[in-house]
TIMI-2910 file (N, C-alpha, C, CB; in pm, 1 decimal, decimal comma, always signed):
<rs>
+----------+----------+----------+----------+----------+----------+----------+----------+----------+----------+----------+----------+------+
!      n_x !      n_y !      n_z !     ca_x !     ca_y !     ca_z !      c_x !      c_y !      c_z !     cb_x !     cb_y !     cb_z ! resn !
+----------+----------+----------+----------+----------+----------+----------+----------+----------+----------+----------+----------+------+
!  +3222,2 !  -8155,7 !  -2213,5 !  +3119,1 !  -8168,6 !  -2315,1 !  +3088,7 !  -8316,0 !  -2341,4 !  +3162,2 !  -8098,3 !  -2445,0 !  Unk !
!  +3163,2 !  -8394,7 !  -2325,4 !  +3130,8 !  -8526,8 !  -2347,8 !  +3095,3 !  -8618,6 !  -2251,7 !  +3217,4 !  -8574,9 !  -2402,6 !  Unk !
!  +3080,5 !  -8530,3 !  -2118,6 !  +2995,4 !  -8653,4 !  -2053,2 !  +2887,8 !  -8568,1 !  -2073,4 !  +3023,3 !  -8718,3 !  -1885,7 !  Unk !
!  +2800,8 !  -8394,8 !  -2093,7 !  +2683,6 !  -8404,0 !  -2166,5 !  +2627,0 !  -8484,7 !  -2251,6 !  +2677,2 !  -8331,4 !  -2213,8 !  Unk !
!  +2707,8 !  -8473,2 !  -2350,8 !  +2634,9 !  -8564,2 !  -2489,3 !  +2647,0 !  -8718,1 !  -2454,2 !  +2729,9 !  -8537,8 !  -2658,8 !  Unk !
!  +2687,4 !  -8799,4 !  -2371,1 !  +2699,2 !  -8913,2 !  -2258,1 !  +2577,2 !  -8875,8 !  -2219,4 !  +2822,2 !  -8915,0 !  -2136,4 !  Unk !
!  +2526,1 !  -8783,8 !  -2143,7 !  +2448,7 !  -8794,0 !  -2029,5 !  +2266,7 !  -8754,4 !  -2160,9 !  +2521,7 !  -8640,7 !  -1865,0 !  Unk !
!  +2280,4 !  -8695,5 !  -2225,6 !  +2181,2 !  -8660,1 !  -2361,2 !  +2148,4 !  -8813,4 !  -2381,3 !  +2267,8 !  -8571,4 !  -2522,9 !  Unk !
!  +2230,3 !  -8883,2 !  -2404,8 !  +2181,7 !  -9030,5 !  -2453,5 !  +2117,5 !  -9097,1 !  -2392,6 !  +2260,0 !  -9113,5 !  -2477,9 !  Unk !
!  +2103,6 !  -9095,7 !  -2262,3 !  +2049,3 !  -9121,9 !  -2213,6 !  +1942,6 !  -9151,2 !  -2146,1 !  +2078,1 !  -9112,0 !  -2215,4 !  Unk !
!  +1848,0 !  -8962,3 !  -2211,2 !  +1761,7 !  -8941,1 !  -2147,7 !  +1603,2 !  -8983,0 !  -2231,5 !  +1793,2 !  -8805,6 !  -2107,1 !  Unk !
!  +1647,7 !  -9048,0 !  -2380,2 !  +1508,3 !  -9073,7 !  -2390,0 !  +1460,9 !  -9235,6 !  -2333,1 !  +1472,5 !  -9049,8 !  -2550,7 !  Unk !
!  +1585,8 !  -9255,2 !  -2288,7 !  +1523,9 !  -9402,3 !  -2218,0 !  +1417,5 !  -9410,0 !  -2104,1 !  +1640,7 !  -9478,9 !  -2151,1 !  Unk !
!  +1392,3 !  -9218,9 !  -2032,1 !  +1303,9 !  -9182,3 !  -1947,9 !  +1142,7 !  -9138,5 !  -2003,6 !  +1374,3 !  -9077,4 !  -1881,8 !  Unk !
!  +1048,3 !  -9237,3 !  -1903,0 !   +947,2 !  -9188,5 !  -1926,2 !   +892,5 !  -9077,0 !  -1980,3 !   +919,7 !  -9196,6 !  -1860,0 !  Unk !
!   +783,3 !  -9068,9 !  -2042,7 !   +720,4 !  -8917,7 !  -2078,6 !   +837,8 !  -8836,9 !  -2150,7 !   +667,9 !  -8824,5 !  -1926,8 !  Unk !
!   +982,6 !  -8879,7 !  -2204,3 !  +1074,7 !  -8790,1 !  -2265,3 !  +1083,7 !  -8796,1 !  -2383,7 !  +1186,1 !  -8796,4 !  -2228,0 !  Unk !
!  +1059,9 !  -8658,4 !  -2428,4 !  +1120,5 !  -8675,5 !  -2614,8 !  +1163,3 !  -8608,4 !  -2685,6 !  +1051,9 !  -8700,0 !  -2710,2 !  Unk !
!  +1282,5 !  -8645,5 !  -2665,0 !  +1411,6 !  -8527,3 !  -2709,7 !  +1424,6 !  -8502,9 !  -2880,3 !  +1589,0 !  -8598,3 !  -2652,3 !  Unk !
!  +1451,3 !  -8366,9 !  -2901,8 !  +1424,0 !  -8375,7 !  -3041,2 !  +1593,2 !  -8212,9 !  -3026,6 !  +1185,6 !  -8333,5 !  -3110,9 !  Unk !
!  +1677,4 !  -8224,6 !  -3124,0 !  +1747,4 !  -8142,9 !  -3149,4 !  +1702,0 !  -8060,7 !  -3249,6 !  +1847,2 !  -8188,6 !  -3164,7 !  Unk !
!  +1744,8 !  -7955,6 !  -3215,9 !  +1706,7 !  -7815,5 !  -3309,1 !  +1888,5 !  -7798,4 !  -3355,0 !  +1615,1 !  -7636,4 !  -3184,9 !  Unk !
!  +1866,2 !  -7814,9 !  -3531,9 !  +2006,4 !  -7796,1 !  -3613,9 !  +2054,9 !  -7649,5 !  -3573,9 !  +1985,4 !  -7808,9 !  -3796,6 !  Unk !
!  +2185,1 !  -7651,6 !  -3574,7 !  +2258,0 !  -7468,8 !  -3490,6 !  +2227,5 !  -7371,7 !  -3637,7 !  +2520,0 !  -7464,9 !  -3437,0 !  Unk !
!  +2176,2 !  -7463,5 !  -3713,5 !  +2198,3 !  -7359,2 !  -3842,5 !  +2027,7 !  -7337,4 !  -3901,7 !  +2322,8 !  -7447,6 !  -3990,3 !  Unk !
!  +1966,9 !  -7357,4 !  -3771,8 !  +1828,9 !  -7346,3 !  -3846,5 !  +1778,0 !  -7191,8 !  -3781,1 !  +1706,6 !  -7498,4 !  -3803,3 !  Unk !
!  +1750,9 !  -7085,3 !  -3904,9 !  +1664,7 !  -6982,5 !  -3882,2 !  +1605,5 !  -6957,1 !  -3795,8 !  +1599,4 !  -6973,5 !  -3938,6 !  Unk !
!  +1527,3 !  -7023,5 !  -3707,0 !  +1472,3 !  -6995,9 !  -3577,2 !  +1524,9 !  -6991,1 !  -3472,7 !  +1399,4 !  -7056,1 !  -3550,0 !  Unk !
!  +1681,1 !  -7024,1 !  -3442,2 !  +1719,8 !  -7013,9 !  -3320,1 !  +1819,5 !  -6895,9 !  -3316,1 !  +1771,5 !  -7141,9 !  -3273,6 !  Unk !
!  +1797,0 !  -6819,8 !  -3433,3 !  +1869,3 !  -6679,4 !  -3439,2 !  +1807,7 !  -6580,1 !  -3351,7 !  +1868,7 !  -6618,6 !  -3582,0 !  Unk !
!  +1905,2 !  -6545,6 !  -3241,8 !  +1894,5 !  -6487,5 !  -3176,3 !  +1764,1 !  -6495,9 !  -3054,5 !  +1914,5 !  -6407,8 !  -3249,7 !  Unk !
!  +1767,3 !  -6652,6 !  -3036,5 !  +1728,0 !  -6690,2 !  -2939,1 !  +1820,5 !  -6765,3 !  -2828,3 !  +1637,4 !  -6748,7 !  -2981,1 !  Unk !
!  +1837,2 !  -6638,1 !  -2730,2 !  +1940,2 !  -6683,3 !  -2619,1 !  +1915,5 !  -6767,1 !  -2548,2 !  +1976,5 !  -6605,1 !  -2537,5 !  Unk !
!  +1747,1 !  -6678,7 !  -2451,1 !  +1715,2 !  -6708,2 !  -2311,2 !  +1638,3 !  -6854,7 !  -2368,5 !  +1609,3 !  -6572,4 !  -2214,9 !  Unk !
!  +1660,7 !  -6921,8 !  -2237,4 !  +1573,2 !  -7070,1 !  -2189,0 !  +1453,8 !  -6994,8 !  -2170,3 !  +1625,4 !  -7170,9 !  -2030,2 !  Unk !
!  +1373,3 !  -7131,8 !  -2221,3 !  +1224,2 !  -7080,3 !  -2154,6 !  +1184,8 !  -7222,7 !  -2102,3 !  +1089,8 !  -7004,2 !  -2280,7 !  Unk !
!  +1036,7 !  -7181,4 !  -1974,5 !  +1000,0 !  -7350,2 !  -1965,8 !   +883,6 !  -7296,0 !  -1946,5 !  +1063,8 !  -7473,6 !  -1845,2 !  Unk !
!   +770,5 !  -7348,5 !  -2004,9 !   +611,1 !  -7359,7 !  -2003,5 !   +600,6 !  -7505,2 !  -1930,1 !   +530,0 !  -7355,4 !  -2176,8 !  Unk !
!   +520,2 !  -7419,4 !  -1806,2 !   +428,3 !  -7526,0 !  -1745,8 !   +255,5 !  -7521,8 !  -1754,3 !   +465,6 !  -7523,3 !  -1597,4 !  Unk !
!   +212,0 !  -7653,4 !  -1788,2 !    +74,0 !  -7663,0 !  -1796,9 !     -4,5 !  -7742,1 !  -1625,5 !    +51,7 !  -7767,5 !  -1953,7 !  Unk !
!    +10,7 !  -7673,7 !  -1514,1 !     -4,3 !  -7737,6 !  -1407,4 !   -185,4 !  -7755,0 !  -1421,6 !    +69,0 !  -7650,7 !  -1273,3 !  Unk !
!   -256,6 !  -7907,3 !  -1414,0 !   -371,9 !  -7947,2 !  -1399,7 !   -465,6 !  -7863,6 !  -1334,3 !   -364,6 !  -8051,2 !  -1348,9 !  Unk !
!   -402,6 !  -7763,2 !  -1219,3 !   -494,9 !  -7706,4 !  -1130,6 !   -515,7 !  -7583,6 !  -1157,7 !   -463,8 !  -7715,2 !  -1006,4 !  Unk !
!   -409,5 !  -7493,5 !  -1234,7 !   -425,5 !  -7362,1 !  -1286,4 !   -358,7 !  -7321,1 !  -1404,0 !   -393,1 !  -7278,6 !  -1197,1 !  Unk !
!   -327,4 !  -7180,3 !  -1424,4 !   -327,3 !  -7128,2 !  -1572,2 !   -181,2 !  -7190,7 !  -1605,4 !   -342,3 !  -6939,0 !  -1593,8 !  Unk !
!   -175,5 !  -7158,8 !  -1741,1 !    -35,8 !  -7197,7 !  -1771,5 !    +71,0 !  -7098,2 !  -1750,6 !    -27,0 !  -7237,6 !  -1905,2 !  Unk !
!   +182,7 !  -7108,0 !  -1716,4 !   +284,6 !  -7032,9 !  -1693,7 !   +408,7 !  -7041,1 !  -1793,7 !   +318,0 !  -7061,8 !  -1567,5 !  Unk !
!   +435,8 !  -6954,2 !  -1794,0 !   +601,6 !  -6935,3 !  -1852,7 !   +721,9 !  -6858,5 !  -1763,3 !   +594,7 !  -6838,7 !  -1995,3 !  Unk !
!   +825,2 !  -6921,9 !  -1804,9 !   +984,5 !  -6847,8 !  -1753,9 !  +1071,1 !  -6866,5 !  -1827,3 !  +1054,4 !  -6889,4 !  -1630,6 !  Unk !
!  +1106,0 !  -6707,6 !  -1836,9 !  +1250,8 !  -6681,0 !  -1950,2 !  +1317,2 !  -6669,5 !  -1837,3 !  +1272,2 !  -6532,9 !  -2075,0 !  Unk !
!  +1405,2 !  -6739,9 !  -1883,4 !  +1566,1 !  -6685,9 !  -1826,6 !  +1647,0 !  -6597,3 !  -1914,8 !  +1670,7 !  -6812,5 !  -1804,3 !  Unk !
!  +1680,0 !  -6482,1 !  -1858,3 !  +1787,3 !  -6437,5 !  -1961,2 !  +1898,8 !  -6384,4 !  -1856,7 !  +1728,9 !  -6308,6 !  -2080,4 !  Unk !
!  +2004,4 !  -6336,1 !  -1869,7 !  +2171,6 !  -6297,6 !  -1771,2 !  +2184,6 !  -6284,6 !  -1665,5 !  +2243,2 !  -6187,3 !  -1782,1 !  Unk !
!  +2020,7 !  -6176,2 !  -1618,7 !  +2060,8 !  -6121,6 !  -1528,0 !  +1907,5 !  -6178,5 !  -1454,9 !  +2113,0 !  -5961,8 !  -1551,6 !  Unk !
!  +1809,2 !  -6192,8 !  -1486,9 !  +1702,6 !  -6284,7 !  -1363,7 !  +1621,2 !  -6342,9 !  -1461,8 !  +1591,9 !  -6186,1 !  -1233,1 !  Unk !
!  +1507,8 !  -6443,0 !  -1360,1 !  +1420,3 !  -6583,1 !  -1477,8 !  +1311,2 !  -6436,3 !  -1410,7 !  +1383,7 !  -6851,2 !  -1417,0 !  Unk !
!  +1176,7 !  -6452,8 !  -1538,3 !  +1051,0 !  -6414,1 !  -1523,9 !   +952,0 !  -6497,1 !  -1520,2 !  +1025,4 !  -6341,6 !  -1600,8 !  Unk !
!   +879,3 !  -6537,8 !  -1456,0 !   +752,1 !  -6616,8 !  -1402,5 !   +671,7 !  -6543,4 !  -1461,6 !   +718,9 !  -6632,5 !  -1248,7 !  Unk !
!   +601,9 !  -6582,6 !  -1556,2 !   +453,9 !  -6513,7 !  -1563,1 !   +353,6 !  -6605,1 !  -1656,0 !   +464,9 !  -6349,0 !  -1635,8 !  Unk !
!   +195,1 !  -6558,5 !  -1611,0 !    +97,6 !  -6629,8 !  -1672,4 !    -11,8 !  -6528,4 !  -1750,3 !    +32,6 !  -6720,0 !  -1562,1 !  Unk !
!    +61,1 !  -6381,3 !  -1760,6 !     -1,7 !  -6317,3 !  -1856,2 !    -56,4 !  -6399,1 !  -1984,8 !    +85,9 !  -6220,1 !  -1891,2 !  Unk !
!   -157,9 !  -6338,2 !  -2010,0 !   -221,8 !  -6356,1 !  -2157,0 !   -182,0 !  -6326,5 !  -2253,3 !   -315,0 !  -6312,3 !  -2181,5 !  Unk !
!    -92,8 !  -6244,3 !  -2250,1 !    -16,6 !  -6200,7 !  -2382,3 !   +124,2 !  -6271,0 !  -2330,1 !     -8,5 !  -6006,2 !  -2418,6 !  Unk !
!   +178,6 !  -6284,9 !  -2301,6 !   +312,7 !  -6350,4 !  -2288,3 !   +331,4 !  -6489,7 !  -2298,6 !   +364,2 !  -6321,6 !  -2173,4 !  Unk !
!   +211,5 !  -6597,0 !  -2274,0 !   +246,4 !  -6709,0 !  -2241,4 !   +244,6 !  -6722,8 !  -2364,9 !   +184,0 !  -6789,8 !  -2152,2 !  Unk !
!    +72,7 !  -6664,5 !  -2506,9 !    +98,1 !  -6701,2 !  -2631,6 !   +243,9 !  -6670,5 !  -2732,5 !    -10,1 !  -6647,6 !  -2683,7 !  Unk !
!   +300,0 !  -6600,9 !  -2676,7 !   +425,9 !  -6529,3 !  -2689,0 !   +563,8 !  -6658,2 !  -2703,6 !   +438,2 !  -6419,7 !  -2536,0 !  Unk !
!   +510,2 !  -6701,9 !  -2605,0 !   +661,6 !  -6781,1 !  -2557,1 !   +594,9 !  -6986,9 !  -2652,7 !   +682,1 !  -6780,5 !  -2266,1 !  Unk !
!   +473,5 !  -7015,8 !  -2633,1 !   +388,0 !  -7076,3 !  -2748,7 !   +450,0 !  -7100,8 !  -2868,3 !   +280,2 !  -6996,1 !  -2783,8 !  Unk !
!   +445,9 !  -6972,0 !  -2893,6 !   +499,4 !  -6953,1 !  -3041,3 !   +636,2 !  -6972,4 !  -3126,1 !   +481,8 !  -6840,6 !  -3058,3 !  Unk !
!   +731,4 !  -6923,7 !  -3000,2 !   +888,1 !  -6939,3 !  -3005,1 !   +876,5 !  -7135,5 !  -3006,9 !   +988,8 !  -6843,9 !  -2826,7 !  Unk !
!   +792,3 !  -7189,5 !  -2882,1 !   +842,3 !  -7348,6 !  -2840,6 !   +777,1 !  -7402,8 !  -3016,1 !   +730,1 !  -7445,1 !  -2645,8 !  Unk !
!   +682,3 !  -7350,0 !  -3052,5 !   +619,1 !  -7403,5 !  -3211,8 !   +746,4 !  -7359,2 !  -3307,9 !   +443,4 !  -7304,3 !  -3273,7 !  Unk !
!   +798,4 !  -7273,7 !  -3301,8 !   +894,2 !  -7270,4 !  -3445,6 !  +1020,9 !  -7367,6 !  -3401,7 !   +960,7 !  -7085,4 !  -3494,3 !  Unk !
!  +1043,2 !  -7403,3 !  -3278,3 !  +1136,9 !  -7490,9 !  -3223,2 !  +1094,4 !  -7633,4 !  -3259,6 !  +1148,7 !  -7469,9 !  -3072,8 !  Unk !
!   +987,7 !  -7699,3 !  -3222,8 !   +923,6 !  -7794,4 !  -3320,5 !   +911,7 !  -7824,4 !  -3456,7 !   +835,3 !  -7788,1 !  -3306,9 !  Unk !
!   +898,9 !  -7751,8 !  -3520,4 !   +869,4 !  -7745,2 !  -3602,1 !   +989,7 !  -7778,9 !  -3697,7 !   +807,3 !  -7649,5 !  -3598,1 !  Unk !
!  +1144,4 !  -7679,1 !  -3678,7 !  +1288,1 !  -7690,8 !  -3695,1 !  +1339,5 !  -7853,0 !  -3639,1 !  +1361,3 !  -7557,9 !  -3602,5 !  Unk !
!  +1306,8 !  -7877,9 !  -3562,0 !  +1369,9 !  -8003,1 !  -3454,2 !  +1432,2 !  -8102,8 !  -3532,4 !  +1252,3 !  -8088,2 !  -3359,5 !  Unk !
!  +1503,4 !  -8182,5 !  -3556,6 !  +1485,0 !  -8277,3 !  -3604,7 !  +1404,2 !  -8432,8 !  -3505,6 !  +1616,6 !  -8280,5 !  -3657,8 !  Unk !
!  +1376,3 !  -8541,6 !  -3605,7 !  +1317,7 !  -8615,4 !  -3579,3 !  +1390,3 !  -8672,9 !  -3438,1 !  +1297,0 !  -8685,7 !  -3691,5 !  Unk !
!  +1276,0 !  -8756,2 !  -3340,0 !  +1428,8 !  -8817,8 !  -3242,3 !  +1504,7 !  -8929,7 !  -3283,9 !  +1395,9 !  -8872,4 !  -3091,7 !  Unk !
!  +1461,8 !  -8974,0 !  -3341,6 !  +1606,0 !  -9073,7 !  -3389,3 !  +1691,7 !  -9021,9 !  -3461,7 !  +1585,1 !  -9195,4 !  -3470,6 !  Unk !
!  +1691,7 !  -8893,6 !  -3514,1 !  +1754,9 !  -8760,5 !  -3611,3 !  +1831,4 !  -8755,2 !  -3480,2 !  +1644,8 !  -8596,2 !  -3680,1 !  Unk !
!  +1752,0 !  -8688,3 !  -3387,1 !  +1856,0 !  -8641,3 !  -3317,7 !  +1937,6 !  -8721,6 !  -3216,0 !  +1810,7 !  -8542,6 !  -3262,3 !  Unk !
!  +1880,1 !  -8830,7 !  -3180,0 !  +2010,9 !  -8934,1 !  -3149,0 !  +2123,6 !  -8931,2 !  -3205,7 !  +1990,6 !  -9057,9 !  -3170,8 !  Unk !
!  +2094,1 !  -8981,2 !  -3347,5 !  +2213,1 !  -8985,5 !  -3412,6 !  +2307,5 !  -8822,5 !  -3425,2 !  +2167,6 !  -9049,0 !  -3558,1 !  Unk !
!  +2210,8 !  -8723,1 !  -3493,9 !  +2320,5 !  -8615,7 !  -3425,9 !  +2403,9 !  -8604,0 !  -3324,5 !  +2278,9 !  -8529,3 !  -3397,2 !  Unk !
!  +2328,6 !  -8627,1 !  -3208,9 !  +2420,2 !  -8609,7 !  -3058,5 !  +2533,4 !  -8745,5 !  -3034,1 !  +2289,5 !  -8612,5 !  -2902,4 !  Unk !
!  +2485,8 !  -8825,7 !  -3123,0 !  +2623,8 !  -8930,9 !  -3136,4 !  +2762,0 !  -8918,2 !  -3182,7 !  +2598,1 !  -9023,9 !  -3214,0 !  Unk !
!  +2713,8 !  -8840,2 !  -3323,1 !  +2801,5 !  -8756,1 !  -3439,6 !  +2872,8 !  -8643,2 !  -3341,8 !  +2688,2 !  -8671,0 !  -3581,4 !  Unk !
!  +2803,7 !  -8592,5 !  -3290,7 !  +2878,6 !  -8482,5 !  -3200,2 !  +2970,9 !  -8528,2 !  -3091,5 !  +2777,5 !  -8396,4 !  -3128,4 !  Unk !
!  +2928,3 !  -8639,6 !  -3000,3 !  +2996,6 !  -8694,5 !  -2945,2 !  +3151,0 !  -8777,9 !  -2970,8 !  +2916,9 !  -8740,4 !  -2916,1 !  Unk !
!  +3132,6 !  -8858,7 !  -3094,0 !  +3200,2 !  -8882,7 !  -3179,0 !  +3333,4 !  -8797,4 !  -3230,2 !  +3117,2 !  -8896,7 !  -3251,9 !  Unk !
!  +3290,1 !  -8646,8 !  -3226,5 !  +3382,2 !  -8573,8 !  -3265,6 !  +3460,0 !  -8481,5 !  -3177,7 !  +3333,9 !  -8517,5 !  -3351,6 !  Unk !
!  +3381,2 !  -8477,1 !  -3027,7 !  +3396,5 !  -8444,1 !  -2940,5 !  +3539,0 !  -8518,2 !  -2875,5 !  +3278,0 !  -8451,8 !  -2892,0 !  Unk !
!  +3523,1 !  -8651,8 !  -2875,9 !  +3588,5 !  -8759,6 !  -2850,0 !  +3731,8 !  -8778,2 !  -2895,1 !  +3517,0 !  -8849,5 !  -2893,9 !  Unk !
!  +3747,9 !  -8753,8 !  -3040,5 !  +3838,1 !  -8740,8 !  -3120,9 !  +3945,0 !  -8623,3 !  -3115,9 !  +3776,1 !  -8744,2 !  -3222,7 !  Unk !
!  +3857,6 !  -8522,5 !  -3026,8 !  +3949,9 !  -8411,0 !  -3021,9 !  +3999,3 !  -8401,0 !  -2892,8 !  +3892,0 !  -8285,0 !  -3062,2 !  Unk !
!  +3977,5 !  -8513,4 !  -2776,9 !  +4033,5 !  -8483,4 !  -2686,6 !  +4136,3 !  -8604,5 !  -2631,5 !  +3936,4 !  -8437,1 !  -2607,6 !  Unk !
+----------+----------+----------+----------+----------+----------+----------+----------+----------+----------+----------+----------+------+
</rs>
């Protein structure tokens, strides 16, 4: 776990990146397991993929992509700021550190 939160620190020093943590105790991530990733590719529709246990779903349905939209907006919305969440993932690291 601690070369993650090592390797987390790292990453807003990368272009186009902007990491924002979602608190473990915020309402919206109840009972949100699966990963998702929305792509907006320049040349066609937008897509989504859940991952959940047992396979990822690709799709660019009309009803699903606003679907998955909506989940990445209440995730925003919860996030904390990124310098919030720097310092969180420091704090975590920090304690991570201490216990091993």
């Amino acid at each position: 776990m601690v070369e993650q939160l090592e390797y987390l620190l790292t990453v807003p020093g990368c272009p186009h990146v902007t990491m924002q943590a979602v608190p473990c105790d915020s309402s919206c991530t109840t009972g949100l397991m699966p990963a998702f990733t929305i792509a907006e590719p320049p040349d066609g529709p937008t897509a989504v993929s859940v991952d959940s246990a047992l396979r990822a779903v690709v799709t660019t349905d009309h009803e699903d992509v606003p679907l998955i939209w909506r989940c990445y907006d209440k995730l925003r919305i919860e996030a904390l700021r990124p310098s919030s969440s720097l310092e969180s993932i420091k704090k975590a690291l920090d304690e991570w550190k201490q216990q091993t």
